[in-house]
C-alpha positions in Angstrom: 95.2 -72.5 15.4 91.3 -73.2 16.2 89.3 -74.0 14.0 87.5 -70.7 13.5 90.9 -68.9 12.8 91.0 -69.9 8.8 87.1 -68.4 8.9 88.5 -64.9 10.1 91.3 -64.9 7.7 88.9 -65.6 5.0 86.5 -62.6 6.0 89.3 -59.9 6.9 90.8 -60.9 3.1 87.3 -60.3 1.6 87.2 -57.2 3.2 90.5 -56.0 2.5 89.7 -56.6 -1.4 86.7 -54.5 -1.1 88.3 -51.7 0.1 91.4 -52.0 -2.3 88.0 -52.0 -5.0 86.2 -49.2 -3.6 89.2 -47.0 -3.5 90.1 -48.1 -7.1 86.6 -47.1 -8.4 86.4 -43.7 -6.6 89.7 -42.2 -7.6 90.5 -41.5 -11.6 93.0 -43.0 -13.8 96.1 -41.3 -14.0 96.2 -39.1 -17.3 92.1 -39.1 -17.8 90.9 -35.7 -17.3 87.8 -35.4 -15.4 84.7 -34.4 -17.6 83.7 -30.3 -17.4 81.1 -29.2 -14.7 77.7 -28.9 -17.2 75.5 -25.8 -17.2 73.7 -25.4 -13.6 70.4 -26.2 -13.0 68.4 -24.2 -10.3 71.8 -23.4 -9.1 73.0 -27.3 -9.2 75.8 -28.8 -11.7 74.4 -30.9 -14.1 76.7 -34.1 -12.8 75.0 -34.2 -9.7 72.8 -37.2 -9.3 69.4 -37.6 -7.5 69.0 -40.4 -4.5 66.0 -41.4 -3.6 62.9 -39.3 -3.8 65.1 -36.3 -5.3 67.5 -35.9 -2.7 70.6 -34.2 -3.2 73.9 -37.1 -3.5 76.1 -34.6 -2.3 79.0 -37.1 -2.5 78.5 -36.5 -6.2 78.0 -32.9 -6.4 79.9 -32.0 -3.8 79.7 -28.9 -2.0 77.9 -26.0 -3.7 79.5 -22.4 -3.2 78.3 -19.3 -1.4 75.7 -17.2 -2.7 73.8 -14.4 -1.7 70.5 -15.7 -3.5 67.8 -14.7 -1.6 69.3 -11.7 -0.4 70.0 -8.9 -2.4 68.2 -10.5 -5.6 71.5 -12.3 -6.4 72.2 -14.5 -9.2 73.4 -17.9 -8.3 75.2 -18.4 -11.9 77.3 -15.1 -11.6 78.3 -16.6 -8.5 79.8 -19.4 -10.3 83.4 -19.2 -11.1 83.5 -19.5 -14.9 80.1 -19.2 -15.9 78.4 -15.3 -17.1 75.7 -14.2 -15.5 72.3 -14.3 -18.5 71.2 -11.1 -20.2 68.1 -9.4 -18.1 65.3 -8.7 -20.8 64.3 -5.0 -20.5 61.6 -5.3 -23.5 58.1 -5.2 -22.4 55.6 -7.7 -22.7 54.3 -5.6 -25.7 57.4 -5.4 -27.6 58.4 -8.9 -26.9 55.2 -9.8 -29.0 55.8 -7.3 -31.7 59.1 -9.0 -32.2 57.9 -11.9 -32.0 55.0 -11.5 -34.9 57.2 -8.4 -37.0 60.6 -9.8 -36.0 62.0 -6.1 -35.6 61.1 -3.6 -32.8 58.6 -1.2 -32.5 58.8 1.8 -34.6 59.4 5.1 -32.3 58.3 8.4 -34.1 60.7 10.3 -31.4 63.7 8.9 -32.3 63.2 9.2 -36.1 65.8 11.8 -37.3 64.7 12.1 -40.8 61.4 13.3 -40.0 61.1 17.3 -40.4 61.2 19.8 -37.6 57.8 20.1 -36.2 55.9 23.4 -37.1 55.9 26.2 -34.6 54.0 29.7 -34.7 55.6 32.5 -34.7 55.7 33.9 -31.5 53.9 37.2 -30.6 55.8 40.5 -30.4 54.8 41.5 -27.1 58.0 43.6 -25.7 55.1 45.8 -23.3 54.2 42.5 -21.9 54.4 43.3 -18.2 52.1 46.8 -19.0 50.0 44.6 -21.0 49.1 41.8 -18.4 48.4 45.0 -16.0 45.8 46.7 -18.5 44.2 43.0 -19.2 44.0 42.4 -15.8 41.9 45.2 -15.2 39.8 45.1 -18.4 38.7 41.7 -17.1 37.8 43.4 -13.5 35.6 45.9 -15.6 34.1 42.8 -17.8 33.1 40.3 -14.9 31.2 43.5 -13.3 30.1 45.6 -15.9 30.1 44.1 -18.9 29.4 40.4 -18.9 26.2 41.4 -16.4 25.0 43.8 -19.5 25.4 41.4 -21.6 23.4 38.4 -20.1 20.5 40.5 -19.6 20.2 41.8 -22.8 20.2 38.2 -23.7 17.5 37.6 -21.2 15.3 40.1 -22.0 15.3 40.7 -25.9 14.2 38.1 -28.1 17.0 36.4 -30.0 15.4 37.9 -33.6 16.0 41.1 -32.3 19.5 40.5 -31.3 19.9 39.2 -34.8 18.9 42.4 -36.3 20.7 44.4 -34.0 24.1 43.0 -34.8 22.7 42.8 -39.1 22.3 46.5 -38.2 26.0 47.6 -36.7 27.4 45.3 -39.1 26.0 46.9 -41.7 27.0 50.4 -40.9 30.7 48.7 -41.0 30.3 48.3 -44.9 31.4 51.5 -46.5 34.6 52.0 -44.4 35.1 48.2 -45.6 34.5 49.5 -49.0 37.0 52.3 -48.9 40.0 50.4 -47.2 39.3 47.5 -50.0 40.1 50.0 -52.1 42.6 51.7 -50.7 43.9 47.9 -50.6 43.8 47.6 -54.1 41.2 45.3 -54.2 38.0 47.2 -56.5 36.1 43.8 -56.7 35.5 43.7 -53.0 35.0 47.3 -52.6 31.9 47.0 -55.3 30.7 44.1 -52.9 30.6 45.7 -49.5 29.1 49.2 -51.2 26.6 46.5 -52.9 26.0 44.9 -49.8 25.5 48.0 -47.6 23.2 49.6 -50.5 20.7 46.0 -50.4 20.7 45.9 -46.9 19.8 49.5 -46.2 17.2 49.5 -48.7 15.6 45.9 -48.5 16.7 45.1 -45.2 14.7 47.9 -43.6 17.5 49.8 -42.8 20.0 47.0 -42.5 17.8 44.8 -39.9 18.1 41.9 -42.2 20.7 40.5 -44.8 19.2 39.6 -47.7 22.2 40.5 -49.5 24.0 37.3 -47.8 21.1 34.9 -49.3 21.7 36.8 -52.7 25.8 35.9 -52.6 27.2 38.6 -51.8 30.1 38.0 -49.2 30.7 40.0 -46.0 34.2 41.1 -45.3 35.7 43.2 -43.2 38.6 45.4 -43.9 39.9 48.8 -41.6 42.6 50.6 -41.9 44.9 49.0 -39.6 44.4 45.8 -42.5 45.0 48.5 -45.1 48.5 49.1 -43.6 49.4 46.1 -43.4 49.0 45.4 -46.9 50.8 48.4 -47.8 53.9 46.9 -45.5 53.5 47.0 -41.6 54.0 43.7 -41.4 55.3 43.0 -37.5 53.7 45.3 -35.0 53.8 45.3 -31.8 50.9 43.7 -29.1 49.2 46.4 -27.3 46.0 46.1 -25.2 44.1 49.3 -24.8 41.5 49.8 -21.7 38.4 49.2 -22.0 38.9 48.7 -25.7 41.3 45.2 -25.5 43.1 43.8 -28.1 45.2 45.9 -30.7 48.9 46.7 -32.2 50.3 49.3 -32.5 49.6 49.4 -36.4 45.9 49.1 -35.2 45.7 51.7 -32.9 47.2 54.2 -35.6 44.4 52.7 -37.8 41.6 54.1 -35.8 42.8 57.5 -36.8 42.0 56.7 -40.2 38.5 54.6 -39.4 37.0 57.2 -36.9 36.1 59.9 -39.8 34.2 56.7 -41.7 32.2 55.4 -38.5 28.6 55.8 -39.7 27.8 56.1 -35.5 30.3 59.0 -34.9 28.3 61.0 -37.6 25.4 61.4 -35.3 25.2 65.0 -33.5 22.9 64.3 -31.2 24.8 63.0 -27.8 22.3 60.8 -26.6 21.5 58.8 -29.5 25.3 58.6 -30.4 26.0 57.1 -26.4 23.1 55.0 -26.9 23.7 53.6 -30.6 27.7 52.4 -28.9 26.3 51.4 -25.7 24.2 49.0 -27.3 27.1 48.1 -29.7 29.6 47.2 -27.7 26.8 45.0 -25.3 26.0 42.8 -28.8 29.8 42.9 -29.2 29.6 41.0 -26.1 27.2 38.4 -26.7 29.8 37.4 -29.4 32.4 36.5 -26.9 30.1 34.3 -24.9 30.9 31.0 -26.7 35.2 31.9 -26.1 34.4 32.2 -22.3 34.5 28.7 -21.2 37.8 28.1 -23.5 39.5 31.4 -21.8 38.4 30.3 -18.4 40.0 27.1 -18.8 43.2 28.0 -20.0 46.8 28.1 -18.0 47.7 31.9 -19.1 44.5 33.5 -20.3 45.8 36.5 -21.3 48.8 34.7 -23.5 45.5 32.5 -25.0 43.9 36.2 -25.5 47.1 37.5 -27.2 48.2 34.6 -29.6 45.0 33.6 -31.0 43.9 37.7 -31.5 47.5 37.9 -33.1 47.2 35.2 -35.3 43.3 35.9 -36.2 44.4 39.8 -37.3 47.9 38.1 -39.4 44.4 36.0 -41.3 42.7 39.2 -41.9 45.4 41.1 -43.4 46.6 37.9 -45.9 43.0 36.5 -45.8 42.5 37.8 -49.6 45.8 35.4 -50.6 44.7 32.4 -48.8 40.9 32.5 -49.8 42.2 33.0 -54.1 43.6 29.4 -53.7 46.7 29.6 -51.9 47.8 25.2 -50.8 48.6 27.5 -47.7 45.3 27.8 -46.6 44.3 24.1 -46.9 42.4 22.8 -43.5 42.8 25.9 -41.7 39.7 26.5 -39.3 36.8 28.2 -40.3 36.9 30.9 -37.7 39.9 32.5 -39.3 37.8 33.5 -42.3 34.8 34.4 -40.5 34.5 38.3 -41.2 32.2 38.9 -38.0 34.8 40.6 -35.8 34.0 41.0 -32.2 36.7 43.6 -31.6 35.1 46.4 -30.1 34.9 48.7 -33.4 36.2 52.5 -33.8 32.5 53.6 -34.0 32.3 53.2 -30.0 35.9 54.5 -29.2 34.9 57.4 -27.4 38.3 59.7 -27.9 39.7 59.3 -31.8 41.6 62.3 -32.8 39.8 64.5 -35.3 36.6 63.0 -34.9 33.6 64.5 -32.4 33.3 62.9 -29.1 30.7 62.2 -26.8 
């Protein structure tokens, strides 16, 4: 044996004992359970250790499983045997700081069941509907190019005083059928004020031209017989739009029968002045519709806007006595529903009502 022989068997023993070490230090005891893969980390087990400048010891980790992160928008943790994918957030950014400050969430209004119904008006009885849209349609034909051009020059041309007098004028002729169907209503108080009213406007109003009976108090309503029957129990009538004449029910246009013998206008034997007296009544009847022409322009179904708020207007005038006396019904309702300037074209310029002269 040479010398260098007891040098090799030195070295192969040292070697042999650190292999017999390695393999001891790599492989567990026997009965020691290996410790529970922690909670991943950007899709890494919490055991595995970082080499170097933060690479990967993948002898540590081992290999990671497939995923389809990337693709898909998959979630490397559902991918995981063992471990549950986390609960996605749906709350907004909003609600995620009203729970955050309040500590419950927002309160929805919708979903409240022990709030009451909402309110709903009472829908028009309009079985003629289909006849009704026809005759509408053509009374607007007839009011774009007749009408309405009437109207905007008499605007144009007379002074807006005069205008005022005119309508103090037609309204005051209005006041004794008023005063008879208040009556005839069972309402003597108000029948005293329109007779009172008619009687200071014709006399100090020059013939009704002014009102000084409104700067003295005393109210202006309106009252016609189609109001008088439905005090006395009509109720529900049916929608019916007249030519030429619009608006009505069917308890209206029976109520013309009983307004035509009181129109002050249809009094007047002479042809000419009668045409001319309604001509020029049912033009300042159409200056009064000028400020609802942008609002029916503008609507989805005109004539349903038309036939609702005409509806609901007239169910005012009939029960307008009830609510004005101090009925909580009444409370914040709009002014216009007690305003007793009408701008339905009156009986006085009907030119057919039964029983009565015509032009």
């Amino acid at each position: 044996m040479t010398p260098a022989t007891p040098t090799r068997l030195r070295t192969g023993a040292v070697l042999l004992a650190a292999l017999v070490l390695a393999g001891c230090a790599g492989t567990p005891s026997r009965g020691v359970s290996e410790p529970a893969p922690g909670p991943l980390v950007e899709g890494v087990p919490a055991q595995a250790s970082m080499a170097g400048d933060g690479a990967l010891d993948a002898t540590a980790a081992g290999p990671l499983p497939e995923t389809d992160v990337g693709v898909g928008g998959g979630d490397a943790a559902a991918a995981v045997p063992g471990i549950a994918a986390p609960a996605v957030d749906q709350r907004t950014d909003a609600e995620v700081d009203y729970d955050a400050i309040w500590g419950a969430a927002p309160y929805d209004p919708v979903a409240d069941d022990t709030l009451p119904a909402p309110a709903e008006s009472p829908r028009a009885l309009d079985p003629w509907e289909p006849w009704n849209r026809k005759v509408h349609s053509f009374n607007n034909v007839v009011d774009r190019t007749i009408a309405t051009p009437l109207a905007r020059a008499y605007v144009k041309v007379v002074p807006r005083p005069m205008r005022l007098g005119v309508s103090n004028f037609f309204n005051n002729l209005g006041q004794p059928s008023s005063a008879v169907n208040a009556l005839l209503q069972g309402r003597p108080k108000q029948s005293g004020q329109s007779l009172g009213r008619f009687l200071v406007n014709a006399t100090l109003g020059v013939g009704g031209l002014f009102d000084p009976a409104s700067r003295m108090g005393i109210p202006n309503r309106s009252e016609d017989f189609g109001q008088t029957l439905g005090v006395w129990g009509w109720k529900n009538s049916r929608f019916l739009e007249l030519p030429l004449f619009g608006p009505r029910t069917v308890r209206d246009a029976f109520g013309l029968v009983g307004d035509g013998p009181l129109s002050p206008v249809r009094q007047v034997g002479e042809d000419s002045v009668r045409v001319f007296l309604q001509g020029l009544q049912l033009v300042d009847v159409r200056t009064q519709l000028f400020a609802l022409d942008r609002l029916r322009e503008g609507a989805d179904d005109e004539y349903a806007l038309v036939r609702d708020a005409w509806m609901q207007r007239r169910d005012y005038q009939i029960h307008g006595d009830r609510i004005r006396e101090g009925d909580d019904s009444g409370d914040g309702l709009p002014d216009y529903l007690f305003d007793d300037n009408d701008a339905t074209v009156p009986v006085d310029v009907m030119p057919i009502v039964p029983g009565t002269s015509t032009p």
